[in-house]
Steps between C-alpha positions, in 0.01 A plus 500: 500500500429415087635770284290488196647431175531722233537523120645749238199494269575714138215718392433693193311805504325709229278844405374647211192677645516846712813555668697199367791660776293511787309160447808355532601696784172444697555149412833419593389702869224260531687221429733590781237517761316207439748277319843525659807671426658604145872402490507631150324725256588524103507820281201622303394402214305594234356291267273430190188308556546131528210213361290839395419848334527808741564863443677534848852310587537325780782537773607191632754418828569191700566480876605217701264463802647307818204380631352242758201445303349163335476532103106492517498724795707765285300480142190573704681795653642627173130457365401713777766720457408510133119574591550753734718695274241523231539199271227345323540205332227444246546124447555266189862496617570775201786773584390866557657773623481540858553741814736232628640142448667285717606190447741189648732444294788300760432318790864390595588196307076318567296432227098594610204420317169580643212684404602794393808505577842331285845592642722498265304748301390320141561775320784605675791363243303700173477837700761807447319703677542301816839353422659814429427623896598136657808468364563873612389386871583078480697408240624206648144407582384090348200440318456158704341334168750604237818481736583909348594806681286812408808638294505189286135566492535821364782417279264210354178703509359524102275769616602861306282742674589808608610491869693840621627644807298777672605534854805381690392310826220560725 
């Protein structure tokens, strides 16, 4: 019998809209039942606006998802997931603020570019707000372009916004 294989696939995960708490909360439970397993789960943070002006902060998180899944089978589910929770994306590739976000940042140590999808994240490197969470949950984690853990990431990172704690683990 073929066991299928799996990967450890690093997500980000973002709110600034409603119930920035329970978005995530409601997304991390959906991402469990259609996605596969979470082996790990970062504090929350919260966070300044990134790329754009917005009255409301944003908290941010990152979970590692064990899944079975193909890459373009899971960016059509986290679309779905996205969609289903409320997000509208209004196009022109601008940022916004938004019920929920959730992005690949990791996929293991592959490099993926399809339509819409790049793993590593291109913006991942230049992004506090998502650094400051991975290094919390997978420091040791390699950026398989650069060759640097998310630590040295951080450490490196020019970006000076304000990224705070606001809840311990999920």
């Amino acid at each position: 019998m073929k066991t299928l294989a799996t990967s450890d696939v690093i997500a980000g995960l973002g709110s600034n809209l409603g119930d920035r708490f329970a978005s995530l909360c409601r997304a991390i439970e959906l991402i469990r039942k259609e996605a596969g397993e979470i082996t790990a789960a970062s504090s929350v943070w919260e966070t300044e606006p990134w790329g754009f002006d917005a009255d409301e902060q944003f908290l941010n998180m990152v979970v590692v998802i064990r899944t079975i899944l193909e890459p373009v089978r899971l960016i059509q589910l986290i679309r779905s997931i996205e969609g289903r929770m409320g997000r509208r994306r209004s196009g022109g590739g601008r940022y916004e603020s938004r019920i929920i976000d959730l992005d690949i940042l990791l996929w293991e140590n592959r490099i993926i570019s399809l339509p819409g999808l790049e793993v590593p994240h291109p913006r991942l490197a230049s992004r506090r707000f998502v650094l400051e969470p991975l290094a919390e949950v997978a420091p040791g984690a390699v950026h398989p372009v650069t060759g640097l853990t998310a630590l040295e990431m951080l450490q490196q990172c020019d970006d000076r916004s304000d990224v705070r704690l606001a809840a311990r683990q999920m």
